[in-house]
C-alpha positions as CSV (number, residue, x, y, z in Angstrom):
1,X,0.0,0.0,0.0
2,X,1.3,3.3,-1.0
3,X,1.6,6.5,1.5
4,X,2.4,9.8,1.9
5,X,4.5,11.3,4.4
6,X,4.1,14.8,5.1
7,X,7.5,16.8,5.5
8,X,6.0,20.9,6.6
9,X,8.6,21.3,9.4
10,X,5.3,21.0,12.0
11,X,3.9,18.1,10.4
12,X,7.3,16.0,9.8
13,X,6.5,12.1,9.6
14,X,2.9,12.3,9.6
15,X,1.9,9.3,7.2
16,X,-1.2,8.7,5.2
17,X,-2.4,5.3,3.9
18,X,-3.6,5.5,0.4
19,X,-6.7,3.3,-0.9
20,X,-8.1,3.4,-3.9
21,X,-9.3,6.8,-3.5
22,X,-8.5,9.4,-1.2
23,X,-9.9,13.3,-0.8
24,X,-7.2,16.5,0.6
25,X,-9.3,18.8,1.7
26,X,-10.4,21.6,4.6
27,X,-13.7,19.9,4.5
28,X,-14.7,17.6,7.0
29,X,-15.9,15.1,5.1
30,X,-12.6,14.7,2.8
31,X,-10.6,11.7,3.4
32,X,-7.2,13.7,4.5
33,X,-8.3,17.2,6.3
34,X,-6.0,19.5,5.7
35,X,-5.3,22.6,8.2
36,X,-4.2,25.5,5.9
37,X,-6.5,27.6,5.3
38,X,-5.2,28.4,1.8
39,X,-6.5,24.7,1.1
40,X,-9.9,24.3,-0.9
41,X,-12.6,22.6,1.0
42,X,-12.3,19.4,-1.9
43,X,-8.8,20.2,-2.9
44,X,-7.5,17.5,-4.7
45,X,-7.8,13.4,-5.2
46,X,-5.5,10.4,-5.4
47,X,-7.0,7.6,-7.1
48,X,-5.9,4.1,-7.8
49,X,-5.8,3.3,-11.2
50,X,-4.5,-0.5,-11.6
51,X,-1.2,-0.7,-9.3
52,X,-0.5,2.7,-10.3
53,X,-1.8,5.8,-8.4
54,X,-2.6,9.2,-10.0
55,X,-3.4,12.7,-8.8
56,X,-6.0,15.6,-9.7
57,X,-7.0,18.6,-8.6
58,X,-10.5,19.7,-8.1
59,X,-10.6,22.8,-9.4
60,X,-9.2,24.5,-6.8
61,X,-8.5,27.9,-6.0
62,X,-5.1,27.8,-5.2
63,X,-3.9,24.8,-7.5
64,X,-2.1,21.9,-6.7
65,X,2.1,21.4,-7.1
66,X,3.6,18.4,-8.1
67,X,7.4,18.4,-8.1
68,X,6.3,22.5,-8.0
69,X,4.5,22.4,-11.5
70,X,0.4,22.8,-11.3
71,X,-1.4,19.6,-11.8
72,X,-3.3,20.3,-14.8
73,X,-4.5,16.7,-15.6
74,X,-4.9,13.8,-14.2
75,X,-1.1,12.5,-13.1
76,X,0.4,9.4,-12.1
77,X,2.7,9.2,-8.5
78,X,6.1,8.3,-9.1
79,X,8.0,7.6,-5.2
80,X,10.0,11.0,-3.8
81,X,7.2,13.3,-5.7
82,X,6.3,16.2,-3.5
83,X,3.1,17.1,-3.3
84,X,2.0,20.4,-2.3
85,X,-1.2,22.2,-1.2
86,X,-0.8,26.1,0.1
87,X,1.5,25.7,2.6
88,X,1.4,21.4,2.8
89,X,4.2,19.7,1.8
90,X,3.5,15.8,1.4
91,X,6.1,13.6,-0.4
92,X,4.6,10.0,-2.1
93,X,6.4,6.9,-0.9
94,X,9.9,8.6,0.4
95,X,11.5,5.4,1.7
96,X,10.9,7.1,4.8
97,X,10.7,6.7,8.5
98,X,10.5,9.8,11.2
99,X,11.0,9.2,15.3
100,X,9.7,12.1,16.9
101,X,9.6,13.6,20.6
102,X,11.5,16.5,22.3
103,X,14.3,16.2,20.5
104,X,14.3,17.2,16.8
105,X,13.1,14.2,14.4
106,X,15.6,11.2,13.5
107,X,15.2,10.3,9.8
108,X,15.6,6.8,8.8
109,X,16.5,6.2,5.4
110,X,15.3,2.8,3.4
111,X,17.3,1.6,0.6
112,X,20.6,3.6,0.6
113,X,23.2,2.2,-0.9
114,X,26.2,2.5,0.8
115,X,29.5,0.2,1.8
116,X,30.1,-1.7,4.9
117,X,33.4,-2.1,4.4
118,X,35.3,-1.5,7.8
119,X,32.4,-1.9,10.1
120,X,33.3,-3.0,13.5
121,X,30.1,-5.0,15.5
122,X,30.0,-6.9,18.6
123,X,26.6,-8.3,20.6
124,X,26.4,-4.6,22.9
125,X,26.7,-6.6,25.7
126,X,30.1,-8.6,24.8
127,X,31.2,-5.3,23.9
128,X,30.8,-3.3,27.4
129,X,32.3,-6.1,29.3
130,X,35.4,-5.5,27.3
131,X,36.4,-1.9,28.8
132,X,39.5,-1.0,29.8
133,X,40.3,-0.2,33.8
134,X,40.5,3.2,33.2
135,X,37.2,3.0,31.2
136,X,35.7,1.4,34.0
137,X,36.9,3.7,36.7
138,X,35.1,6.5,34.8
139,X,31.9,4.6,34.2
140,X,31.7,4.3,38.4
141,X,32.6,7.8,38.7
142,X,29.8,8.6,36.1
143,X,27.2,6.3,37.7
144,X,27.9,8.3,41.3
145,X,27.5,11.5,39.6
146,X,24.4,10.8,37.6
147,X,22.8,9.6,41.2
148,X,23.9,12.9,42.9
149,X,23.1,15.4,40.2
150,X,19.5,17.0,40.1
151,X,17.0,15.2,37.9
152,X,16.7,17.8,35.7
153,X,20.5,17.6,35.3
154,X,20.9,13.8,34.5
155,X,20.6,14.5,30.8
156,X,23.4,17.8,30.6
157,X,25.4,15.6,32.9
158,X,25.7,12.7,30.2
159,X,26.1,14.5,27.2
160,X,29.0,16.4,29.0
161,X,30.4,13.2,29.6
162,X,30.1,11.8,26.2
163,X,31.7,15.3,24.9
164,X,34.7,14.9,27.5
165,X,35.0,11.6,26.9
166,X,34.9,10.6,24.1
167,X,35.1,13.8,22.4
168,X,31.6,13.5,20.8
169,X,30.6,16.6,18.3
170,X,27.0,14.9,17.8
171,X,24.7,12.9,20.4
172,X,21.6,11.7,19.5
173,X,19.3,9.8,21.7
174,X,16.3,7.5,20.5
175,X,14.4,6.0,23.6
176,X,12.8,2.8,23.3
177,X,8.9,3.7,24.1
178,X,7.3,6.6,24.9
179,X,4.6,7.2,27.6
180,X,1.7,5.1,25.4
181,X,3.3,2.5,24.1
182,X,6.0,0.8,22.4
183,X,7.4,3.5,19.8
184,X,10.7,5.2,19.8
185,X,11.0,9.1,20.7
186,X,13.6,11.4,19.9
187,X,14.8,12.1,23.3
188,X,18.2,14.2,23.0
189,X,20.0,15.6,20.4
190,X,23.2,17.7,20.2
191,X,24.4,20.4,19.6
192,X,20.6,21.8,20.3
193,X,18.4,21.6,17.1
194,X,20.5,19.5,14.9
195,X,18.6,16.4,13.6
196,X,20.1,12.7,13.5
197,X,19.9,11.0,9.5
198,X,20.5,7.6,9.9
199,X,20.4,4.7,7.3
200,X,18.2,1.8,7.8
201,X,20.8,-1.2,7.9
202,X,22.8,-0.1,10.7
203,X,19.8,1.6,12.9
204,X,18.0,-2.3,12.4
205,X,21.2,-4.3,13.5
206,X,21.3,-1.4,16.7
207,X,18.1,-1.5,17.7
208,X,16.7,-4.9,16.7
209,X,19.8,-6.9,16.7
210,X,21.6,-5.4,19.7
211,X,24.8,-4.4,18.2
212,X,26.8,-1.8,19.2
213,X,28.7,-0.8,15.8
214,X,31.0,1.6,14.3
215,X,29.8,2.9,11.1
216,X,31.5,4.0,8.5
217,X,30.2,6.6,6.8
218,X,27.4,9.3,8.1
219,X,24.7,11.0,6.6
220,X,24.8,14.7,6.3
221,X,22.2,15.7,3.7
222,X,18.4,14.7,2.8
223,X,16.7,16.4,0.3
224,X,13.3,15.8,-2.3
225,X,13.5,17.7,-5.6
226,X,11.8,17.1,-8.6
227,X,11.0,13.8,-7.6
228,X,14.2,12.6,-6.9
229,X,15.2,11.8,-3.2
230,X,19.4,13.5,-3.0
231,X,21.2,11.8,0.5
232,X,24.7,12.9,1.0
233,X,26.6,10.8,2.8
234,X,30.3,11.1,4.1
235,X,33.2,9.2,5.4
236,X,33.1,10.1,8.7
237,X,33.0,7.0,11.0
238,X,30.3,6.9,13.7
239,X,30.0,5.1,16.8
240,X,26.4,3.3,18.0
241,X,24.9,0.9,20.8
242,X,21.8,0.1,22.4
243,X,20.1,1.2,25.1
244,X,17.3,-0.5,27.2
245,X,13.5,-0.4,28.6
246,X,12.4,-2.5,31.3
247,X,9.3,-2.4,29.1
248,X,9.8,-2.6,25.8
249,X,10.5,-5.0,23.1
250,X,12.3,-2.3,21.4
251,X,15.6,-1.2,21.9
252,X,16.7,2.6,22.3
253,X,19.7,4.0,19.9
254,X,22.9,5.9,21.3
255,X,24.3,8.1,18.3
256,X,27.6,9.5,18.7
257,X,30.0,11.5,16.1
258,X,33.5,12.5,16.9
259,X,34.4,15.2,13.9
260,X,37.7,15.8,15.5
261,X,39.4,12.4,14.9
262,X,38.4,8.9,14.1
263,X,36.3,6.6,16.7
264,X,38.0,3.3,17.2
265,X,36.9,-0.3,19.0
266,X,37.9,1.2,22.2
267,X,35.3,4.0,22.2
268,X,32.6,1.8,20.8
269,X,33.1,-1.0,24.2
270,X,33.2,2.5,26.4
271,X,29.9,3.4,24.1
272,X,27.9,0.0,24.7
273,X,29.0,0.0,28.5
274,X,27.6,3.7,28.6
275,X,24.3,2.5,27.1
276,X,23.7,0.3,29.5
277,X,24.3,2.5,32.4
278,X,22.2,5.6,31.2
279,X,19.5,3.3,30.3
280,X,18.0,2.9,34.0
281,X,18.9,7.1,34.5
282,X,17.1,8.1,31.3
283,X,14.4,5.7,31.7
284,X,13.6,7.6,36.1
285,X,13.4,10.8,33.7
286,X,10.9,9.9,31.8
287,X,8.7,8.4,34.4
288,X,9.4,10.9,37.0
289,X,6.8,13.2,35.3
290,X,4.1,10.0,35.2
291,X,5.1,9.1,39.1
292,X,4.3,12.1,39.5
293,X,0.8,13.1,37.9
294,X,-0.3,9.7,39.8
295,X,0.4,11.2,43.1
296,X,-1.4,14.0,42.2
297,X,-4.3,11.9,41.3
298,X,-4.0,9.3,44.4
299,X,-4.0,12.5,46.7
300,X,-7.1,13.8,44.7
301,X,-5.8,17.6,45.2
302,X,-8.0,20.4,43.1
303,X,-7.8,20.3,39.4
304,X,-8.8,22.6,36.9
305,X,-11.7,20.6,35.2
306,X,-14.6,21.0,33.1
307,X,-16.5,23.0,36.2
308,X,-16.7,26.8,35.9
309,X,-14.4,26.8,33.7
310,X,-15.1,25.1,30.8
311,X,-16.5,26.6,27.1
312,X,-18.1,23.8,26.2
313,X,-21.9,23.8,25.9
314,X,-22.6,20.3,26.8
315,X,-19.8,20.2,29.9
316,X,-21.5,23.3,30.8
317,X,-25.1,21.8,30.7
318,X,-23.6,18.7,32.9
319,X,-22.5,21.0,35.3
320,X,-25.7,22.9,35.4
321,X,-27.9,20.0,35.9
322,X,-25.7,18.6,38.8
323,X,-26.3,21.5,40.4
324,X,-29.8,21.1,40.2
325,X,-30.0,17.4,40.7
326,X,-27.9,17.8,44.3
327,X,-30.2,19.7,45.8
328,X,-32.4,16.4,46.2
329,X,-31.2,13.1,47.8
330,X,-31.5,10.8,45.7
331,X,-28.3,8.7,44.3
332,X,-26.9,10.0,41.1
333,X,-24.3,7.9,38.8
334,X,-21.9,9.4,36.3
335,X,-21.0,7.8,33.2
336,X,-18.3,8.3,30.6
337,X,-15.5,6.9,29.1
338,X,-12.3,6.1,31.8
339,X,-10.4,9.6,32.1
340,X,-13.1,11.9,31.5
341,X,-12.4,13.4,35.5
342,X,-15.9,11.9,37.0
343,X,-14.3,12.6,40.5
344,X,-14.2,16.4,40.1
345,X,-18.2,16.6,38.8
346,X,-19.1,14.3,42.2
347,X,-16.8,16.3,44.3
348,X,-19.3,19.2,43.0
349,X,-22.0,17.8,43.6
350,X,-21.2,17.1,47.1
351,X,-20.2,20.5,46.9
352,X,-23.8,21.9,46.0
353,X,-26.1,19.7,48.1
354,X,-27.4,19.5,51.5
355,X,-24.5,17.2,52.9
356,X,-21.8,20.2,52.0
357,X,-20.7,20.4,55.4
358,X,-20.1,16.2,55.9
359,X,-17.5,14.3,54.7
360,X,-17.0,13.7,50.9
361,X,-15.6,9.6,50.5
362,X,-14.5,8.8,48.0
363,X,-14.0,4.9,47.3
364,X,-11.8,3.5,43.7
365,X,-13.7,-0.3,44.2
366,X,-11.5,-1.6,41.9
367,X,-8.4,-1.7,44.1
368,X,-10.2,-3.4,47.1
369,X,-9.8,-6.5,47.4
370,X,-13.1,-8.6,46.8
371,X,-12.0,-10.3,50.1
372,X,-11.7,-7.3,52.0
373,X,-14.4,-5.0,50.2
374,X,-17.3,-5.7,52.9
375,X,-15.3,-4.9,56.1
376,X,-13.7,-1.8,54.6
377,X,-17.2,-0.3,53.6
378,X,-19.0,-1.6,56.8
379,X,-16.4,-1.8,59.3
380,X,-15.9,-4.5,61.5
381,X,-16.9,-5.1,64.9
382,X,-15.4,-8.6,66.1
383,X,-13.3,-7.2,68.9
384,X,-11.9,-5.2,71.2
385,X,-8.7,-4.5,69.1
386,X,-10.5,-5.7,65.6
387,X,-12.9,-3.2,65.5
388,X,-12.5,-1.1,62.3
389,X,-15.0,2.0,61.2
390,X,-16.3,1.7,57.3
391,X,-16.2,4.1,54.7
392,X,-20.0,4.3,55.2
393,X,-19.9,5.3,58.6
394,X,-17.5,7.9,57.8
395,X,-19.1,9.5,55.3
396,X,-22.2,9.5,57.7
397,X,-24.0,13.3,56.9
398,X,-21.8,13.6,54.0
399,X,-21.7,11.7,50.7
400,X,-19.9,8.8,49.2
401,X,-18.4,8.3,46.0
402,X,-18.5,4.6,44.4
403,X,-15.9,4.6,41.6
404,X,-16.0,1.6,39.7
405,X,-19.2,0.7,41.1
406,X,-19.2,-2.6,38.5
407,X,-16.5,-4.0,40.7
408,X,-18.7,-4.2,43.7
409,X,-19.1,-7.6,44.9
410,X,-22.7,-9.5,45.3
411,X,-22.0,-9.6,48.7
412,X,-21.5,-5.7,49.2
413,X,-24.3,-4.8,46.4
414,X,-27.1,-6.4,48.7
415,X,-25.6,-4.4,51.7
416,X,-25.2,-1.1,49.7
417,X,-29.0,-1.6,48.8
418,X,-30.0,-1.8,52.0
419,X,-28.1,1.3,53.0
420,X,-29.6,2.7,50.5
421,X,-33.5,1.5,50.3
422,X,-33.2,1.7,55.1
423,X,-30.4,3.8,55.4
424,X,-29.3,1.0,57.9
425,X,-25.8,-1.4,57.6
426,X,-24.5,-4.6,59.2
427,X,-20.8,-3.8,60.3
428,X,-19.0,-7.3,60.0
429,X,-19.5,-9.1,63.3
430,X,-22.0,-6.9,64.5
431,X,-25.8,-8.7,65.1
432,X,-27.1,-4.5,65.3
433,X,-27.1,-2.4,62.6
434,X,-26.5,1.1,62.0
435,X,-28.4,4.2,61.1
436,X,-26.6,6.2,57.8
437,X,-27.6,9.3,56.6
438,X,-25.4,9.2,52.9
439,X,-25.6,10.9,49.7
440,X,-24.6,7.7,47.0
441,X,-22.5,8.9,44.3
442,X,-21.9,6.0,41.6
443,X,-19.5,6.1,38.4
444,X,-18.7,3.0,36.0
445,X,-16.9,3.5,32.5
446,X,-18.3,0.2,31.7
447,X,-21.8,-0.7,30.6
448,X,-23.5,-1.3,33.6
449,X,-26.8,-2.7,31.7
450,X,-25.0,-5.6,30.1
451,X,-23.7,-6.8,33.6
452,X,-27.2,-6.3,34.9
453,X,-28.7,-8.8,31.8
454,X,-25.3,-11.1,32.6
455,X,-26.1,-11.2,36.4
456,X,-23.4,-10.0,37.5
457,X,-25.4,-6.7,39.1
458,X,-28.3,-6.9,41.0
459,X,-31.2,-5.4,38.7
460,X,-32.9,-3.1,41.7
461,X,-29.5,-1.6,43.2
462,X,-29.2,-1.0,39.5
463,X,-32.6,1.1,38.8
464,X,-31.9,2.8,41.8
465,X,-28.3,4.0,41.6
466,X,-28.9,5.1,38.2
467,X,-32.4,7.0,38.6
468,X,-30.5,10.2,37.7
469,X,-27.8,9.4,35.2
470,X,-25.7,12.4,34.2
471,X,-23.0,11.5,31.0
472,X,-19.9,13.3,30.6
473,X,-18.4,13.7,27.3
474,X,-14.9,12.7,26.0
475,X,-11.9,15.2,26.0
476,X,-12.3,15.0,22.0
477,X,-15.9,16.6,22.0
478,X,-14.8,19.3,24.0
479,X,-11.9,21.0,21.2
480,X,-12.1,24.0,22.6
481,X,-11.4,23.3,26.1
482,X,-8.0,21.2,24.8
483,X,-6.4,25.1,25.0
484,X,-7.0,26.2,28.4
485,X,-7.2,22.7,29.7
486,X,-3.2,21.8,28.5
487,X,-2.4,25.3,29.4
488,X,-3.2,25.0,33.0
489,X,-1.7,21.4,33.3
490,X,1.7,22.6,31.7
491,X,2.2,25.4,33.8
492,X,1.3,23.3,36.9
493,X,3.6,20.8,35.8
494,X,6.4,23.6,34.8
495,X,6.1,25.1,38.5
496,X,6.8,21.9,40.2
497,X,9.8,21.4,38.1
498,X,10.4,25.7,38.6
499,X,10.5,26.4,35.0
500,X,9.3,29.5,33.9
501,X,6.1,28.6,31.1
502,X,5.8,30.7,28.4
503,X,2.8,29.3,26.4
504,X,2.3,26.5,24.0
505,X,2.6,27.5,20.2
506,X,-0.6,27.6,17.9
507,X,0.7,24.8,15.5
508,X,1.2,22.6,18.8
509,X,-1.5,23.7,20.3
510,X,-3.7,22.5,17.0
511,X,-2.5,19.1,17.5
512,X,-3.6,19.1,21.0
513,X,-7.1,20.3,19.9
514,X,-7.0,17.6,17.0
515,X,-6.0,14.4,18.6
516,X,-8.7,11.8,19.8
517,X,-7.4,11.4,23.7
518,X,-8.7,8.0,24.7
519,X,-7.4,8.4,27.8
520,X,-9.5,12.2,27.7
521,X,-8.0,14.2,30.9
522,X,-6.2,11.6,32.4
523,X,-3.9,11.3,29.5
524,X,-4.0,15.1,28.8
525,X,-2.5,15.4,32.7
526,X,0.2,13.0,31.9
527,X,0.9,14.5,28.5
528,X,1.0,18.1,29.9
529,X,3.7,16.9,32.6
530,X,5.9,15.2,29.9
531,X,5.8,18.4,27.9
532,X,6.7,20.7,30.6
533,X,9.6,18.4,31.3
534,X,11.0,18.5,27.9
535,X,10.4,22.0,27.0
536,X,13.8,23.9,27.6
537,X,13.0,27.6,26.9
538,X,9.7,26.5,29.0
539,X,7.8,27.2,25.6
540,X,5.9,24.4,24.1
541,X,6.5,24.2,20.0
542,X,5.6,21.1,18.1
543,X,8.7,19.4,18.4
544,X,8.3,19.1,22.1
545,X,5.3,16.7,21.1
546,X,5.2,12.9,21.5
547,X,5.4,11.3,18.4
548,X,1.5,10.3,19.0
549,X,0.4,13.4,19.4
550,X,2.2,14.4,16.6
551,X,1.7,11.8,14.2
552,X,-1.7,10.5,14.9
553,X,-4.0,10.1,11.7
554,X,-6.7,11.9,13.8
555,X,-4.2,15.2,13.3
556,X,-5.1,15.3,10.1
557,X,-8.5,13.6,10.4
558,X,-11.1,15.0,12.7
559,X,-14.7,13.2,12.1
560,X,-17.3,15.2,14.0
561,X,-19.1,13.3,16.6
562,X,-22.8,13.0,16.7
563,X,-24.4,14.8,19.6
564,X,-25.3,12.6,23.2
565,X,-28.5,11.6,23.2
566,X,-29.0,12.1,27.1
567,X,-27.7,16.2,26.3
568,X,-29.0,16.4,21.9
569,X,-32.1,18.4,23.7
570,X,-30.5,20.9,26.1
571,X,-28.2,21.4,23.8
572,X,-30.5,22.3,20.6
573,X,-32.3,24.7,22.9
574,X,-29.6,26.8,24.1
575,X,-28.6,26.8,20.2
576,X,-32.4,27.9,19.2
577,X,-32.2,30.2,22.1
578,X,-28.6,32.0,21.1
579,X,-30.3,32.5,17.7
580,X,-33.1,33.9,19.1
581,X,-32.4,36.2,20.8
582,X,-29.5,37.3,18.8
583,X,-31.9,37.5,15.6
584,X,-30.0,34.5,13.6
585,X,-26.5,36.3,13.4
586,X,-24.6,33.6,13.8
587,X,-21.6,35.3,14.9
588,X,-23.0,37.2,17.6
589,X,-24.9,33.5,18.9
590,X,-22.1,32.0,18.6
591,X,-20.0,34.2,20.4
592,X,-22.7,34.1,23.2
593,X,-21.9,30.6,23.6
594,X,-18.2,30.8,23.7
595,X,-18.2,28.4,20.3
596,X,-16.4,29.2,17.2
597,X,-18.9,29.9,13.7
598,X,-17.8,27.2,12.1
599,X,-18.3,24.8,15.3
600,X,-21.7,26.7,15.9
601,X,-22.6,26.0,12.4
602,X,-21.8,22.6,12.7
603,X,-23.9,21.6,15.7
604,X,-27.0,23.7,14.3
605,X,-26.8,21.0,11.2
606,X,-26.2,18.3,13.6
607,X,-30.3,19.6,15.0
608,X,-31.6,20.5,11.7
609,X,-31.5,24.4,13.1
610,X,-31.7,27.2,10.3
611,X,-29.8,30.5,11.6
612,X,-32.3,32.2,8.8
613,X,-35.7,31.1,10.3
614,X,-34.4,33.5,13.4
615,X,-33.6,36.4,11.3
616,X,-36.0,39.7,12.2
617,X,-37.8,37.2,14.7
618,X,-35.6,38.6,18.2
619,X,-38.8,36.9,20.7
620,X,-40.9,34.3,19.0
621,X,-43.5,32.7,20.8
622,X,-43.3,29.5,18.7
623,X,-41.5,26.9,20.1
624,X,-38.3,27.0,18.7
625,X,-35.9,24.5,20.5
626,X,-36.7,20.1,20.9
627,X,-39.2,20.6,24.0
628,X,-39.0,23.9,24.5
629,X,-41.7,26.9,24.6
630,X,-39.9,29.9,26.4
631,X,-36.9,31.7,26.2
632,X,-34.7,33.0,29.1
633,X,-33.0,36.3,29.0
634,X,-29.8,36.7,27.5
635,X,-27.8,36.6,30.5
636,X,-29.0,32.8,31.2
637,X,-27.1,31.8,28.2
């Protein structure tokens, strides 16, 4: 299957499958969405014709370039053609492959030709046990620095020692994995800025076969023109080894050039041995920032969340109900997809309701024990020194917060029905029960229905923990909070580490806005801390992104999501009631609402709304919103 790679500085590596018919567009509905607004809304088309692919533009504005002449007809793709729309530079088939990260991208070349002649490869592992004494005495005086120095001075620290040592020019760092998974990252490069071409054949015997080699010959240059892909290489010898993940499959690469004389089999054991004792340093930095973020969340401290805060319509709404809902007492239960911060919308509810002044518990039931679940929700009563006070007990006047509430055991679902049905519980041991006065607040990212018809939840603790069910939407239907959401988490992040932030760029920031987050807030928290880690200057650009953030389809491919049904009719009112009042200009309504036009726009098609049915109408009578007969003043939007 053919691809195309983009290569726009800010969009380096991003890769594009090609079927038998793709769309470039600005459009939503084109195949490959393309961000410059110099682009056409249908742009352009690559269609398979027989094995061959071939390119068109479609009618355009602008035009399309290939190889920087206008597309005129219908053209066949030859690999290394560049591709460009306004200011989007894609090149078809490149032989390429880009690591990303903090560092600037490493570029992996396929198919150069080039000798091997006087390559010099060991197994990395043979090769670090074959240091000299003096070699090893500085490796144990490196190791006692590296666990005395400041975290955010391990990385300096090495790359010091590589320059001292073995009089490296050039270091380039690839880390096996990055926080989601198993890819690569860039993680250092030096000097600052300077970006690491490296052919296929020996980066596969480093990082798949363990090696630790000395290369030949380096790559200096990598250009595409006029469909021709120009590498320059030199013979300059380079030395490389592995270095190691507890977690991954993949191995890391250590890059190091020496400009100043030739590396020899002495510096590439000293090399290996160095691999293997940054590995375990490099790896603390780059969970530090993860350790970290789950302290933060184990100690549940304030976060900024979709509350007060938020511009998005249907957080907003969810917020707005809650506050409505607590004022009663009956339970409520939160659904959403894992990450979407549940715990922050009960902690307001608790917040808004009648048990304010009690105790707000909450309880994660997937990390109790099934064994132990009862006596730590009831307490225990089967002793003098045995006795232990449940969560339930505690939150006595207050409210409790279920998390997980699938993981609660048969056992402890008939007891939390009777707390809830009597208000009364069994402590274990005890033949009396207790009187409980406690708000029930239930989440589940699962679908508690299908355990219900499985058996595996009782049916009536069921209907009655979910008589008011209030859905919170994924991070990725709420774009426009991305902005003030990663802001907030990077400069949190940036003043535990005492780095000065100075904003995230808009071409980063886009990315942000455009990737899916299946982990929603959760993984935006950890994200923001990794960023605020790696950004030197303590401004965020796009090479300070992962390479999934980065280089995620979705960057280039937003679908627009249907609205919720539980929230499609609040929703379409305050939309019918922002026109309304505003007379149908959609600017002004939209502005109202904190949305942008073309996301206003969007979400009045998504209702079958007209903007023009409110024009010269300011305060119809008609109904004009799904269930809705009056209209609230302007302020109430």
């Amino acid at each position: 299957m053919a691809e195309l790679v983009a290569f726009r500085e800010d969009r380096l590596g991003f890769r594009f499958a090609l079927h038998d018919k793709a769309v470039l567009g600005r459009s939503s509905d084109c195949d490959l969405i393309l961000f410059d607004r110099s682009a056409s809304r249908r742009h352009a088309e690559i269609s398979k014709i027989g094995d061959n692919y071939f390119i068109a533009d479609l009618e355009s504005t602008n035009g399309t370039l290939l190889n920087d002449a206008p597309v005129a007809v219908q053209t066949k793709l030859k690999p290394f053609d560049c591709v460009k729309i306004g200011q989007e530079i894609f090149i078809f088939d490149p032989l390429l492959d880009v690591v990303t990260g903090p560092a600037p991208a490493a570029l992996i070349l396929n198919s150069v030709t080039e000798s091997q002649q006087n390559t010099i490869s060991r197994p990395a592992a043979e090769s670090a046990s074959s240091v000299t004494a003096e070699q090893a005495s500085l490796l144990t005086a490196l190791n006692h620095l590296l666990c005395t120095v400041p975290e955010g001075e391990v990385v300096p620290t090495f790359v010091g020692f590589l320059s001292e040592h073995l009089g490296a020019t050039s270091v380039s760092i690839l880390w096996p994995g990055s926080v989601t998974g198993l890819r690569q990252i860039s993680l250092v490069s030096y000097p600052e800025g300077k970006r690491l071409l490296i052919s296929q054949v020996p980066y596969h015997r480093v990082t798949t076969l363990g090696e630790a080699l000395l290369w030949p010959r380096i790559v200096t240059e990598l250009d595409f023109n006029a469909g021709t892909r120009h590498v320059l290489q030199v013979d300059q010898p380079c030395i490389m080894a592995p270095l190691y993940s507890r977690n991954s499959s993949t191995l890391g690469l250590l890059y190091v050039e020496n400009q100043n004389r030739d590396a020899n089999e002495q510096d590439l054991n000293f090399l290996a041995a160095l691999g293997q004792l940054a590995s375990p340093f490099l790896e603390n930095l780059l969970a530090s920032a993860d350790r970290e973020n789950a302290r933060q969340i184990q100690e549940g401290p304030p976060e900024p969340s979709a509350d007060i805060a938020s511009r998005d319509l249907k957080v907003r709404i969810v917020y707005s109900t809650a506050s409505h809902v607590a004022q009663n007492h009956e339970p409520i239960f939160l659904s959403g997809e894992p990450g979407t911060d549940k715990s922050s919308l009960a902690k307001h509810i608790h917040l808004q309701s009648a048990q304010k002044n009690g105790r707000f518990i909450k309880v994660t039931l997937s990390e109790l024990p099934p064994a132990q679940m009862d006596r730590i929700l009831f307490g225990q009563e089967s002793g003098a020194d045995d006795n232990q006070t449940g969560l339930m007990s505690l939150a006595d006047n207050g409210s409790i917060f279920l998390r997980h509430i699938e993981y609660l055991s048969m056992n402890a679902q008939r007891s939390v029905l009777m707390a809830l049905e009597e208000g009364l519980i069994y402590p274990i041991g005890s033949r009396h029960a207790r009187n409980v006065a406690v708000r029930f607040i239930s989440s589940s990212s699962a679908n508690l229905l299908e355990r219900v018809e499985s058996g595996l939840f009782r049916e009536d603790l069921y209907a009655r923990l979910t008589k008011i069910n209030l859905a919170i939407p994924p991070l990725r239907e709420m774009r426009y909070d991305i902005e003030y959401l990663a802001n907030e988490y990077v400069a949190r992040a940036a003043r535990q580490l005492g780095i000065q932030f100075k904003g995230i760029d808009p071409s980063a920031m886009e990315c942000l806005r455009a990737y899916p987050w299946p982990g929603n807030l959760s993984e935006l928290k950890a994200e923001a801390a990794i960023l605020a880690h790696f950004s030197q200057s303590g401004h965020i650009v796009m090479d300070n992104l992962p390479v999934h953030l980065r280089l995620a389809p979705e960057v280039f491919k937003m679908r627009e999501v249907a609205p919720d049904s539980l929230q499609a009719e609040a929703e379409g009112v305050y939309l019918s009631k922002a026109l309304s009042c505003h007379q149908g200009n959609v600017e002004t309504a939209s502005s109202v609402l904190e949305l942008s036009p073309e996301e206003f726009i969007l979400k009045c098609r998504a209702f079958g709304i007209d903007p023009m049915d409110y024009q010269g109408d300011p305060y119809p009578t008609a109904q004009r919103g799904p269930g809705q007969t009056t209209l609230p003043a302007e302020d109430d939007l």
